[in-house]
Each structure stands twice: as structure tokens, then as C-alpha cells.
C-alpha positions in Angstrom: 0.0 0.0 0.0 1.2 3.5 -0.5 0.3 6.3 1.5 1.2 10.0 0.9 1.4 12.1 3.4 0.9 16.0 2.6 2.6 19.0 4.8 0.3 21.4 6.1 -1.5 23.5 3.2 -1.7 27.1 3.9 -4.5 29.2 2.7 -6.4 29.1 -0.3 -3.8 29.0 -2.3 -2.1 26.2 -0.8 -5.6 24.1 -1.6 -5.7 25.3 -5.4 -2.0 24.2 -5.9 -2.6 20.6 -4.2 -5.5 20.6 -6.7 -3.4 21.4 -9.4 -1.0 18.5 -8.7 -2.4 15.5 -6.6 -4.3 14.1 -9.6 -1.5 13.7 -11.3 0.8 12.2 -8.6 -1.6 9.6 -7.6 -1.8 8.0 -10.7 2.7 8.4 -11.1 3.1 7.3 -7.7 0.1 4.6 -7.6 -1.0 6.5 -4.5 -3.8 4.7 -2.7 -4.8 6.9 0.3 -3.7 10.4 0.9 -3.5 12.1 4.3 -3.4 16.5 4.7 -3.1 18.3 7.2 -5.4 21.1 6.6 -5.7 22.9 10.0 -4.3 26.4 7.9 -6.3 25.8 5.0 -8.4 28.8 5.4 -6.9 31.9 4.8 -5.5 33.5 8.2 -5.2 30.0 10.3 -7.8 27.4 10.7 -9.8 25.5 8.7 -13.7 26.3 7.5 -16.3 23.9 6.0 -15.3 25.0 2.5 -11.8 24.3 2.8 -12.6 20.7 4.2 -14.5 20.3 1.1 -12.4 21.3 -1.2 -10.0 19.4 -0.5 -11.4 16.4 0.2 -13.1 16.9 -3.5 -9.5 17.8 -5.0 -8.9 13.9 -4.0 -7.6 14.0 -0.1 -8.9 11.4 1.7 -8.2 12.0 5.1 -7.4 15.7 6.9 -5.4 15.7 10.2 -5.2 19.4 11.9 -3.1 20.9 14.8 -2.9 23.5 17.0 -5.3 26.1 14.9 -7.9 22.8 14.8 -10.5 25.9 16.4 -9.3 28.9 15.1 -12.8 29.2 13.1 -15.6 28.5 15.3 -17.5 27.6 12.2 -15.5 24.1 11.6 -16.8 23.4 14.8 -20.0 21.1 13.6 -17.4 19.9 10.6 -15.6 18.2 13.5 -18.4 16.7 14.7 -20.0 15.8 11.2 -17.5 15.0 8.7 -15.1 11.5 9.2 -12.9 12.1 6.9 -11.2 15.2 9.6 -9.6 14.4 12.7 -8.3 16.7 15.5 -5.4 15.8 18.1 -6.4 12.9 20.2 -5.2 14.4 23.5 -7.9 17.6 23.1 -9.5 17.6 26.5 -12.8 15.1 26.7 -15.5 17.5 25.8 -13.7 19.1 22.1 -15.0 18.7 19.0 -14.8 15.8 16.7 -12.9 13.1 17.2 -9.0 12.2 16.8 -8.4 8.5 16.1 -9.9 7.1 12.9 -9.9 3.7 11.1 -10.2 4.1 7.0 -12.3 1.3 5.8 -10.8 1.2 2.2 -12.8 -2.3 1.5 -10.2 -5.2 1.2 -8.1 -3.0 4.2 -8.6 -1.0 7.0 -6.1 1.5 7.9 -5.8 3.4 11.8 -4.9 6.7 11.5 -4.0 9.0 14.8 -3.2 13.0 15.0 -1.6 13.9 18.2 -0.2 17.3 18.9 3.2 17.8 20.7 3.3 19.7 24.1 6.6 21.2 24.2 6.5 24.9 23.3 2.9 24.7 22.2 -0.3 24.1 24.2 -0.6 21.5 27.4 -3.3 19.5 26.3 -2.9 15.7 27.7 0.3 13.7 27.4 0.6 12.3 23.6 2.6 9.5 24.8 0.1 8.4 27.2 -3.1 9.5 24.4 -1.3 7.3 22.2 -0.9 4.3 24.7 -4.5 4.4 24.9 -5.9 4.4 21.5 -3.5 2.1 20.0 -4.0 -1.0 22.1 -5.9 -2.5 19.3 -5.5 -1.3 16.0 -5.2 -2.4 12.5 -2.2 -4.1 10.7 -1.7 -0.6 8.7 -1.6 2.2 11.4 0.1 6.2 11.0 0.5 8.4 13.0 0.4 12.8 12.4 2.4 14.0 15.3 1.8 18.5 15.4 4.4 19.5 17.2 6.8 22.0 17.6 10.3 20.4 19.3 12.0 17.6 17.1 13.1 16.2 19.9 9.4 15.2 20.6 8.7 14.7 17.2 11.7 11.9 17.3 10.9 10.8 21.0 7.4 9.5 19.6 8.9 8.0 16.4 11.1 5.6 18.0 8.6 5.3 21.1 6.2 4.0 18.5 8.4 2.4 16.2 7.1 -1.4 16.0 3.4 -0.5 16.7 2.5 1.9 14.0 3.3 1.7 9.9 4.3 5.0 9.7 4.7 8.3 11.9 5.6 11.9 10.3 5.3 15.7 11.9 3.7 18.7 11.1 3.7 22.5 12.2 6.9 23.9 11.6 6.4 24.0 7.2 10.2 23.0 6.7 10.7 19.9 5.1 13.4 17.8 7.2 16.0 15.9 5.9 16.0 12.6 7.9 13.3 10.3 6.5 13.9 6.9 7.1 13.0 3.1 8.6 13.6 3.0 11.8 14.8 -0.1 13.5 12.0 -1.9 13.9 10.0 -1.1 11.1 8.4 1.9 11.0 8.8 4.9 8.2 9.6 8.2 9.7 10.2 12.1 8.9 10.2 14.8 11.8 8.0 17.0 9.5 6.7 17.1 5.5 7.1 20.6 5.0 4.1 22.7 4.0 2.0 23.4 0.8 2.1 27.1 -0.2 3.9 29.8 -1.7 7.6 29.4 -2.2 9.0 32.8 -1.6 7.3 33.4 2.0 8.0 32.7 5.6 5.7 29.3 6.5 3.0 31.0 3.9 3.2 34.6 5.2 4.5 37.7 3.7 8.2 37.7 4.5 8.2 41.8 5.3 5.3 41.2 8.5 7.3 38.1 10.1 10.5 40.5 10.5 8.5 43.4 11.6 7.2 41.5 14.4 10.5 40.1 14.9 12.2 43.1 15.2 9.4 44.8 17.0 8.3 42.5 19.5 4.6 44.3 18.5 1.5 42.4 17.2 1.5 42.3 13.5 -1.7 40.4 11.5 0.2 38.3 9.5 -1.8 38.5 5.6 -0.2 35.4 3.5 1.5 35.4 0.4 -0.9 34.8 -2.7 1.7 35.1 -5.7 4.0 32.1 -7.0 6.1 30.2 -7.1 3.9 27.7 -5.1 4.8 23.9 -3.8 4.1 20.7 -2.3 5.8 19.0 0.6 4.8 15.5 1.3 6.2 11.8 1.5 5.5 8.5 0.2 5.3 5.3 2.6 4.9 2.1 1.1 3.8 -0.3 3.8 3.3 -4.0 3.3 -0.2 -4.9 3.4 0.6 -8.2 5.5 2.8 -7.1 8.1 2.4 -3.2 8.2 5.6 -2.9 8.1 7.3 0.1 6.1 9.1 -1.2 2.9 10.2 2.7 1.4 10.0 6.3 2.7 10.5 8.8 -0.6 10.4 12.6 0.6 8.9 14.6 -2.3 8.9 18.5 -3.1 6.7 18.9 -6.2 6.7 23.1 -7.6 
């Protein structure tokens, strides 16, 4: 089986550009499911009922989210309603939505988790425990998006997991690292995709309001970069259907 795994897609933009490419790179890569992250898919953080749509129609199967999961109170219900969009699992009881999901795909079922990291970014409940809990009984084919901020986290929960799930990769910081691989017991890893967006920006924002803030210490609204060029982080597991082991990990960059 092979699953791509898409960076976190920034603004509308970000969705027209994955809309632009994915068709074409699931029939080149002989992609069979595709995971997003899609908590920034509206423009100015968050994610809204139309962006959820739009990319589930532009051939996403499944949308993880982050940190801005309820930036727009109107994705609220689309937490609740849709099952094709997950939140972080370690949300406090009570949250929208829901953040463990199994993919019924007909001749295979595939578990996939969102966590979100707690070091430098919001103390919501242990991921290492969340993850202890909802993956006692899972399918062969289980992955993991981990939203966090520290790599050391990110890293911590790949090789913590490593033997239990298929594959585990990071999200939130929109740089593509350089260390995918197999870990030691199986499981494909890569401490973050990247992002889908504009090129020529800093994480999707306009380059001259990041620095002013920077320099300033002041709030700045941050207004994202709409002009070109525009790309696509993601990666490419290929798990084994019998063992749910990870057989290849191809890091991919398309402009």
C-alpha cells in the first residue's frame, strides 16, 4: 500500500496548488490513500467547512489538523460531522470531533491517529500516554500525524512508537526535514513534511510582517503570500499490506 502524506496546506492557495498537482501524482506514484493536514487551509489559520471540502473533493482522503484545529468556530460542527477530519487525540474530553480514525478502504482498514506535541505549544494531555491508549488495538496498517513543535518530541514518539504503527511523520513547523527513514524496527519516519504554499514566504506569510514582528516584538496580523512560485511537501510510505511494516520512505517536493 502506499500512503502520501501531505505538509500542512496554507490558505487558499495552498488548496488550489494541491489541486493542481495530486491528480497527477496519484496515478505516477500509484498513491492509494492520501492524508493533509489542513488545520491552515483557510486563509489567516484554521480550517472552515469550505476548505474541508475542497480538499477532500480535489482527491484528499483524510485531513489531520493541529494546534489552529479551532481557530474558526464555524468548523466546529465539521468536527463533529465530517469523518474524513480528525483533530489531536489528547484535546480535552468534551472538544470537538474526534481524533483517532480507522479508513475502511474495503479489502483493508487503515488506523490513522493526530496527536499534537506539548513542548513549546499548548498543554493539552500527554501524547505518549493518548497514544498508549488508543493504539492497544489497532489495525495491521496504522500512521500516525504527530503536530508538534520540538524535534526532539517529534523523534521521542517515532522511535517510542516504532514497532506499533506503519508510519509516523510531523507537522507545524512548514520545513521539510532531511531525515526520512526506517527506523529499526519497522516503522517509516520524517520529523516533518514541510508545508504546501507559496515558495517565496516565511511558512506561507509575507516575509516583510514576520520581520516586523521580529524586530518589533509588536503584534502584526500576518496576511499570506498569494503570488507564485507555489509547492508541495509531502512523503510517500509504502507499507506492506501483511505485516504493516514500512518497505520505502521517498520525501517529495513537487513546484
Amino acid at each position: 500500500m502506499n500512503i502520501l502524506a501531505i505538509g500542512d496546506i496554507v490558505g487558499s492557495v495552498g488548496c488550489r496548488f494541491l489541486r493542481s498537482k495530486l491528480p497527477t501524482l496519484k496515478k505516477l506514484k500509484a498513491v492509494d490513500l492520501v492524508i493533509a493536514n489542513g488545520e491552515n487551509s483557510a486563509d489567516g489559520n484554521g480550517l472552515t467547512p469550505s476548505s474541508v471540502r475542497y480538499l477532500l473533493d480535489s482527491g484528499v482522503d483524510v485531513l489531520t489538523a493541529g494546534n489552529h484545529s479551532f481557530r474558526r468556530k464555524e468548523s466546529y460542527d465539521t468536527y463533529d460531522e465530517c469523518g474524513q477530519l480528525l483533530r489531536p487525540a489528547n484535546f480535552p474530553a468534551g472538544a470537538p470531533g474526534h481524533g483517532y480514525m480507522v479508513y475502511d478502504m474495503g479489502r483493508i482498514q487503515v488506523g490513522i491517529l493526530n496527536l499534537m506535541g506539548t513542548v513549546y505549544m499548548d498543554p493539552l494531555d500527554n501524547p505518549f500516554f493518548t497514544a498508549d491508549r488508543l493504539l492497544k488495538d489497532t489495525p495491521t496498517i496504522t500512521v500516525v500525524d504527530f503536530h508538534a513543535e520540538a524535534t526532539g518530541e517529534k523523534r521521542s514518539m517515532g522511535y517510542y512508537l516504532d514497532g506499533k504503527v506503519s508510519a509516523l511523520w510531523g507537522t507545524h513547523t512548514h520545513v521539510q526535514t532531511a531525515d526520512a527513514c526506517i527506523l529499526p524496527k519497522g516503522t517509516g519516519y520524517m520529523t516533518d513534511l514541510g508545508m504546501t504554499g507559496t515558495v517565496n514566504s516565511i511558512l506561507g506569510v509575507k516575509p516583510e510582517l514576520t520581520i516586523r514582528k521580529m524586530r518589533s516584538q509588536m503584534p502584526v496580523r500576518f496576511d499570506l503570500v498569494q503570488q507564485g512560485p507555489f509547492k508541495m511537501d509531502c512523503c510517500l510510505f509504502e507499507i506492506d499490506d501483511t505485516t504493516g511494516r514500512c518497505q520505502s520512505v521517498e520525501p517529495l517536493e513537487l513546484q
